[in-house]
C-alpha positions, 0 to 999 in steps of 0.5 A: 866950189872950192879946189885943192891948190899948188903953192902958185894958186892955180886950181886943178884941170877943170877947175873953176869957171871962172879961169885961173886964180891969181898966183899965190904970193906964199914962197914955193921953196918955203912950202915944198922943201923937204926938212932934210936934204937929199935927191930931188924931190917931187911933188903934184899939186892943182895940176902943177908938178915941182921938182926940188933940187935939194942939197942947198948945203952944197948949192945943189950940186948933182950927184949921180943918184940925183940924175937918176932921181930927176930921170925917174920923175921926168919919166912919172911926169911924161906919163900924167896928162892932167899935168898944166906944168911942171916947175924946176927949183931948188932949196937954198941961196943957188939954184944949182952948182952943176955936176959934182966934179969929184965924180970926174977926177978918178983918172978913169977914162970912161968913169969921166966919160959916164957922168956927163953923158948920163948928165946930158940924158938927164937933161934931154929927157927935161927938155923932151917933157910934153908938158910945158916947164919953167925953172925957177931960179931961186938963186945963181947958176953954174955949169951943167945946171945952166942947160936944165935951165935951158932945157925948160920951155920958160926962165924966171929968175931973181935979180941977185943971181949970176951965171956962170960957164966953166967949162974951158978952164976946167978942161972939159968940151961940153956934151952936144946937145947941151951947145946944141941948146945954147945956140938954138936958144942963145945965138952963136954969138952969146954961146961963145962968150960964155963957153970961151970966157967962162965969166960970170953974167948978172941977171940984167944981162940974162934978161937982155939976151934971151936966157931970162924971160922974167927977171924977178925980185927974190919976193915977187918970185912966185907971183911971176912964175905963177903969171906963167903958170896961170896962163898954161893953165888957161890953154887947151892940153893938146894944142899945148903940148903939140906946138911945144913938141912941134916948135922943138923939133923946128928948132932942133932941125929934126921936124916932120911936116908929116908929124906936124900935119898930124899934131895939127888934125889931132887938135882940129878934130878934138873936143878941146877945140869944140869947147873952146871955140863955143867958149868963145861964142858965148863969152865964157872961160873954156873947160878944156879936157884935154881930149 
């Protein structure tokens, strides 16, 4: 039996028994890039949902549409259970630019104050996704665009992408739960270095303190996303997305034990744990549910 497949190679929930395919070498930006550019687009396929920043002739700034655009499909995306995951790219040679400036220099007070506020919504609502997610970086990243970066559960990233933080010689104090990330994520130490110096940080050194998982060449991209991908793949649903729920809310400080207890019974009396444990009796890939 064959199924429908994302550009990573993965089949469909329930797909073959066999397990996951290997990742498809084919570039994700090549197949999925709408031909004119505009909000951030999205797309399902194989159980996979990618969203594509879209504006490469201006490295993928975002504008306000764009943040009410990622908004709407974070909120499709929240409500699909048959989702594996969910992979964050973008067109072009830069990942992202960050939020377009211009829609901070009116002079308006409260104008100023808006868009970085409806930025950081945007991003939260990214990193309280129940599915698993991984941006692909397909090239440099700047400003508020590092914390969609940070938002995702994985990185990968290519070799020739640099990071930057300009926060302080714009004269902005960046939005809290965006340092708040940076810290969890990064540790103290590195948040400073790049909110205070605001210098430029290569891939090598992404890797080396923690914002890269996988540093990748430009042609081995996808094949190390679809890695990833075929291994959320491989997992049961629920138990999934209740550790990526329950090891968040451990790391943002707000953990329930009562919460987690509960996560916890869900799986213990679900038929994905049924299946997985007589999977591994028998010696065969589980066909998980998600129930």
């Amino acid at each position: 039996m064959t199924h429908p497949r994302n550009a990573f190679g993965v089949p469909p929930q329930g797909g073959a028994a066999s397990g996951p395919a290997e990742p498809d070498p084919r570039r994700l930006h090549d197949q999925n890039s709408p031909a004119a550019p505009g909000a951030p687009v999205l797309a399902v396929a194989g159980g996979i949902a990618t969203i594509t920043l879209n504006r490469p002739q201006h490295l993928n700034r975002l504008h306000t549409e764009d943040l009410l655009a990622l908004q709407g499909h974070f909120q499709t995306l929240a409500a699909d259970t048959s989702l594996h995951a969910v992979v964050l790219t973008a067109t072009g040679r830069a990942f992202c630019a960050g939020y377009h400036l211009g829609e901070l220099g009116s002079g308006d007070a409260d104008a100023t104050r808006q868009g970085p506020q409806l930025f950081e919504q945007t991003v939260d609502a990214l990193e309280a996704l129940p599915v698993p997610t991984i941006c692909r970086f397909n090239g440099s990243v700047y400003g508020g665009a590092t914390d969609l970066g940070l938002a995702c559960d994985f990185r990968v990233g290519i070799d020739a992408m640099e990071l930057r933080m300009p926060a302080a010689r714009l004269g902005l104090h960046y939005y809290p739960s965006g340092l708040r990330r940076y810290v969890n994520r990064l540790g103290l130490g590195e948040a400073k270095r790049l909110f205070l110096l605001g210098e430029a940080v290569h891939a090598r050194d992404l890797l080396a303190f923690g914002y890269l998982d996988v540093l990748a060449s430009a042609e081995s991209l996808d094949a190390e996303v679809g890695v990833i991908v075929n291994a959320l793949a491989a997992g049961a649903p629920l138990a999934l997305r209740g550790m990526k729920a329950s090891l968040n809310d451990i790391a943002a400080g707000t953990a329930d034990e009562a919460v987690l207890r509960a996560r916890e019974a869900l799986c213990a009396g679900s038929a994905d744990l049924r299946e997985g444990l007589a999977a591994f009796a028998a010696r065969r890939p589980p066909s998980f549910s998600g129930r």
